[in-house]
N, CA, C and O of each residue as an XYZ file, in Angstrom:
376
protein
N     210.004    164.539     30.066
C     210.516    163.522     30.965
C     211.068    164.210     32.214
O     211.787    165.209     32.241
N     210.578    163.461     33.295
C     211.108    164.364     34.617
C     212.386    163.699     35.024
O     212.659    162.508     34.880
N     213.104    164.600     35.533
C     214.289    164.331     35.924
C     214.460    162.559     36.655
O     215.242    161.620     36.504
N     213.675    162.740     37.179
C     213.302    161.104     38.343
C     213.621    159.927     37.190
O     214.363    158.967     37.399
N     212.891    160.198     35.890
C     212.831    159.465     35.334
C     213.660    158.921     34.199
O     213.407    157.987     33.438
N     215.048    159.977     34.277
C     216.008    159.585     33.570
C     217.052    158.696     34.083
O     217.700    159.026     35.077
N     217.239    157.688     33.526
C     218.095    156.581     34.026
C     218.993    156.134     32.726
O     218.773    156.041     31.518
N     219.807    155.969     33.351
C     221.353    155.273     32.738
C     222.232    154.507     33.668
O     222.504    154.608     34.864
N     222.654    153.539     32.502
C     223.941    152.898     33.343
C     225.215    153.216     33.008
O     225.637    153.398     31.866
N     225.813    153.280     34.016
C     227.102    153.764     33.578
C     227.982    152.124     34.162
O     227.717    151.338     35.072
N     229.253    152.170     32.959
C     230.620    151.482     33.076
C     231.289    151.874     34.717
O     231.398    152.976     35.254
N     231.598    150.740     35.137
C     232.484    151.264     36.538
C     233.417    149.727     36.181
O     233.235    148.732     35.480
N     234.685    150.330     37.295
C     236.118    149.626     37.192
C     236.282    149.802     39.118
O     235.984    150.778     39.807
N     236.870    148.437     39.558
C     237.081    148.414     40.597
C     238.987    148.917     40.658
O     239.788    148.415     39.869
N     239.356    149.823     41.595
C     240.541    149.677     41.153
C     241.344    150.015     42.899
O     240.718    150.407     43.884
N     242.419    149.804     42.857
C     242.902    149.177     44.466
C     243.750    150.710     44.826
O     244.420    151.629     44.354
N     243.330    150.333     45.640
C     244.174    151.747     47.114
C     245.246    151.031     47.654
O     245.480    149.827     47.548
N     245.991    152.061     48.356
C     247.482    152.152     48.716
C     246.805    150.701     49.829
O     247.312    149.582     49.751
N     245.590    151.020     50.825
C     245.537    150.293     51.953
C     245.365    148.961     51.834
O     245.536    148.091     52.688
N     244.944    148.845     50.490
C     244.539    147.444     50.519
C     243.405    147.186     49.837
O     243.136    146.187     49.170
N     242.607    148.371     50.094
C     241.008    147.818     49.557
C     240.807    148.836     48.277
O     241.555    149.747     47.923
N     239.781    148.476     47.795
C     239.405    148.658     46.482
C     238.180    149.936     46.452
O     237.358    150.212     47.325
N     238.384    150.520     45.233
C     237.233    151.732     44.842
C     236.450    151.482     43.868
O     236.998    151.012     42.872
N     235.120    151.674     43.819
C     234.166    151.745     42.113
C     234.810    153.190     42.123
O     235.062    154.154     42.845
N     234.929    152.563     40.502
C     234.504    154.292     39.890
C     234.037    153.986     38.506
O     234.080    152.864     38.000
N     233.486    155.311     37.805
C     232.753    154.975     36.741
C     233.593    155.411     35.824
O     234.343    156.374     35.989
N     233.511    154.678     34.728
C     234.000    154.986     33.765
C     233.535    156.154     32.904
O     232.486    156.074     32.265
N     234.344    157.287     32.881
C     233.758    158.796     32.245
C     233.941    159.187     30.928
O     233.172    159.800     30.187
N     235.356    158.640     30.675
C     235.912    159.104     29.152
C     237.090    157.672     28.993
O     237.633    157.022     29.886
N     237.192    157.531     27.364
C     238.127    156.837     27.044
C     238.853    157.727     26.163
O     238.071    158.338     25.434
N     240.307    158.076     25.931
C     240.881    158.485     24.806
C     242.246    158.309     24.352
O     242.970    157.839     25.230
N     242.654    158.478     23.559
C     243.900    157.574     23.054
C     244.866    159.447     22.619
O     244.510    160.368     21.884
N     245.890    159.300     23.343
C     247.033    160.295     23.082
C     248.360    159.687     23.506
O     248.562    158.843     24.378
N     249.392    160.421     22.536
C     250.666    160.060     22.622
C     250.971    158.660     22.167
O     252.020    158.120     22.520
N     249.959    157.954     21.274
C     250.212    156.613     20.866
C     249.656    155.519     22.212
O     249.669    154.288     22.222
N     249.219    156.407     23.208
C     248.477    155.469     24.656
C     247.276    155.527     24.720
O     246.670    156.414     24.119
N     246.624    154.565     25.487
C     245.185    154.822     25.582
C     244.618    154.728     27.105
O     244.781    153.689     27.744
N     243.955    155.838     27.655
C     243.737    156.628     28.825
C     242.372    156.837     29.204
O     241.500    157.269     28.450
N     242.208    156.480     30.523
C     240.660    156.282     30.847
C     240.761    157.343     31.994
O     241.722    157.534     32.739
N     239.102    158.236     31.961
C     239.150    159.378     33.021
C     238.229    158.308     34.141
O     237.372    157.501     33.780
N     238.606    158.523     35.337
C     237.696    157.715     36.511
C     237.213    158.500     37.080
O     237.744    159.609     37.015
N     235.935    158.340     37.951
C     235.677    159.327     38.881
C     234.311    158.325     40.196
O     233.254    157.747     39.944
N     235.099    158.567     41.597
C     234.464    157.624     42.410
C     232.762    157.731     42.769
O     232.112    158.697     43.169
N     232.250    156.036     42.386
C     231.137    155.698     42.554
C     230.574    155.212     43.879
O     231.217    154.301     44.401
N     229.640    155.588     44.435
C     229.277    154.899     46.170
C     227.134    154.551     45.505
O     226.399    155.057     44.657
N     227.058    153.879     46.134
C     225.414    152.813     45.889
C     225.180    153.427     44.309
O     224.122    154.017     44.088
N     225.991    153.306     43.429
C     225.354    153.267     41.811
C     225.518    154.630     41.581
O     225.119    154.718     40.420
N     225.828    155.697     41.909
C     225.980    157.286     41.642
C     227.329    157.997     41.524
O     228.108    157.797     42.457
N     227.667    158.664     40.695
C     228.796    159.589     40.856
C     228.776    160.277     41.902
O     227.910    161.053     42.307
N     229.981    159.911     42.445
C     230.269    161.138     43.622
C     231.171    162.338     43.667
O     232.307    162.339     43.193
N     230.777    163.044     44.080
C     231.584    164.425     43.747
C     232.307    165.222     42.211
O     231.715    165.330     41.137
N     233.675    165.684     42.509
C     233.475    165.893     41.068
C     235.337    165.648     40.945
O     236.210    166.212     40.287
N     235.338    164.781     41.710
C     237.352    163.987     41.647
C     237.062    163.399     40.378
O     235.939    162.953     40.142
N     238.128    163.358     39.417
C     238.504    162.494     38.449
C     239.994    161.704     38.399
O     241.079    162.281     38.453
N     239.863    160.752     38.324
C     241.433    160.103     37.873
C     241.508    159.863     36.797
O     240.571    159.585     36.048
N     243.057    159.955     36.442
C     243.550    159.272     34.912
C     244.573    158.308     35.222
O     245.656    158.382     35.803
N     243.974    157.452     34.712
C     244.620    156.214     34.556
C     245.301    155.912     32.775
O     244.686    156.104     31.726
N     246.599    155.444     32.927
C     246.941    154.532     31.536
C     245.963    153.802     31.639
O     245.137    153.720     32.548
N     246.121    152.842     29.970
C     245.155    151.464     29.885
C     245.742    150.553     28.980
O     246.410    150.880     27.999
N     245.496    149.487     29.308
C     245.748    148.545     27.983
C     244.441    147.386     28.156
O     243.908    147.036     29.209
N     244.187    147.013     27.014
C     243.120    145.993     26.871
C     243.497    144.750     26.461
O     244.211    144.735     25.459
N     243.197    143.626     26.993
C     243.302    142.087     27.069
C     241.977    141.880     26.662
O     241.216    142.291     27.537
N     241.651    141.621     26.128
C     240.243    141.229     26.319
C     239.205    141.970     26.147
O     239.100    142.764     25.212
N     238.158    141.744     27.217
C     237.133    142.783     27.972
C     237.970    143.241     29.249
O     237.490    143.894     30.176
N     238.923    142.927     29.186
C     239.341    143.900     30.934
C     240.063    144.389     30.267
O     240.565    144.053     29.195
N     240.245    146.035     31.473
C     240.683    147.227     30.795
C     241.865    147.038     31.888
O     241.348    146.903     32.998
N     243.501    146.976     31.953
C     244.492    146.820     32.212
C     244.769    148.568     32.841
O     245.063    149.377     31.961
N     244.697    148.984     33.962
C     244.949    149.859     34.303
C     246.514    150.308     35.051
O     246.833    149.713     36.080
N     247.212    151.111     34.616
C     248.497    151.596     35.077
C     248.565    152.639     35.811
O     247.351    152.800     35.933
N     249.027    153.498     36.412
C     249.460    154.519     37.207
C     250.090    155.341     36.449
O     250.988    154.675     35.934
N     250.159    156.637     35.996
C     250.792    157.763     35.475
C     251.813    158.075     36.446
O     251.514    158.970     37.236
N     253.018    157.511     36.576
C     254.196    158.093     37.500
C     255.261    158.780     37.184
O     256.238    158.985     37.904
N     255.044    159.217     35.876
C     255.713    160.726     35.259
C     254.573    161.259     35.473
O     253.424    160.829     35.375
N     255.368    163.051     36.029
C     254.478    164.042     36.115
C     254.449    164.700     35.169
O     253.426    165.361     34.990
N     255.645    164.796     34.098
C     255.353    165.024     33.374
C     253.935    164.809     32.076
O     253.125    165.545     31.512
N     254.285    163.360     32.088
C     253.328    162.811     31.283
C     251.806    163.215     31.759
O     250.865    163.529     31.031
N     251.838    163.109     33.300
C     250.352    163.259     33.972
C     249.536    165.343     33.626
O     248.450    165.923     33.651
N     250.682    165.574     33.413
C     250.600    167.309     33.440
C     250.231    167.503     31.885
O     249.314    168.241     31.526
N     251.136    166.676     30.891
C     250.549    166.563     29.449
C     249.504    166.439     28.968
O     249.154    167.145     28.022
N     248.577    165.313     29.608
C     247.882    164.645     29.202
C     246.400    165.165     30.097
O     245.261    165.276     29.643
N     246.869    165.413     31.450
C     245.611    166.319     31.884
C     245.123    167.419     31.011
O     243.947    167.545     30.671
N     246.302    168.376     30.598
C     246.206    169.588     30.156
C     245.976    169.525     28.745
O     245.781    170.683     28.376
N     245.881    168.493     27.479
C     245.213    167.697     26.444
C     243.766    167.118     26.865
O     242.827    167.265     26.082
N     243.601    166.529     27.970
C     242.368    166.728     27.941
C     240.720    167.349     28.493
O     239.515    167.134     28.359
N     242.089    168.605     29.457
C     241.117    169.584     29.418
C     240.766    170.290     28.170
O     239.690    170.873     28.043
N     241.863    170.232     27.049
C     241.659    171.133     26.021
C     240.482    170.228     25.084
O     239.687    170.912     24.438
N     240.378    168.959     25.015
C     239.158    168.358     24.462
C     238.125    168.640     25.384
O     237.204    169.279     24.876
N     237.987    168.359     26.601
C     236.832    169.103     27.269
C     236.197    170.441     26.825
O     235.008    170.747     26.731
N     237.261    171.117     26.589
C     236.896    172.841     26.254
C     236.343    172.935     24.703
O     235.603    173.721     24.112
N     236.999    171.860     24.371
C     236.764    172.063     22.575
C     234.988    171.458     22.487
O     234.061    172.036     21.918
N     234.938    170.204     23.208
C     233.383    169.196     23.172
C     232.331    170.553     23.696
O     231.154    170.605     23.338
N     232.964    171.598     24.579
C     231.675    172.295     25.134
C     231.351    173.329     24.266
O     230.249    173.874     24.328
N     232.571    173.795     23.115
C     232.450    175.069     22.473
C     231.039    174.262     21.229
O     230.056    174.776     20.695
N     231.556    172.962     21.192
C     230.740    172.763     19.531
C     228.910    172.314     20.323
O     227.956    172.081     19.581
């Protein structure tokens, strides 16, 4: 199969900027630490990942919508990055 011809869809979440307006991004990872559950983002432009920014967002679920929060402990944000770089590192060793 040639590259051209691999296709997927990916999950995206619209989610709002300081200015006013709104970002796609795709949904990359879901995972649950510290008793929370945490979604990795990373910004989408015409259907494609762009670059290689990720956000972490809290989450809570209603429904089908995924309830997104802001990490405004740095602590917590420094925890939980650095947990899931260590699952990153662990998914690439196996």
């Amino acid at each position: 199969m040639e590259k051209d011809d691999m296709y997927f869809e990916i999950d995206t979440i619209m989610i709002p900027l300081e200015d006013g307006s709104e970002m796609e991004c795709a949904i990359m990872d879901e995972f649950e630490a510290e008793g929370r559950n945490y979604v990795v983002l990373s910004p989408v432009e015409e259907g494609d990942v762009i670059g290689d920014d990720e956000y972490l967002y809290r989450y809570e679920e209603d429904g089908d919508d995924m309830i997104l929060s802001y990490i405004e402990d740095d602590d917590e944000l420094e925890r939980i990055s650095d947990l899931y770089a260590e699952m990153c590192e662990s998914e690439d060793e196996e």
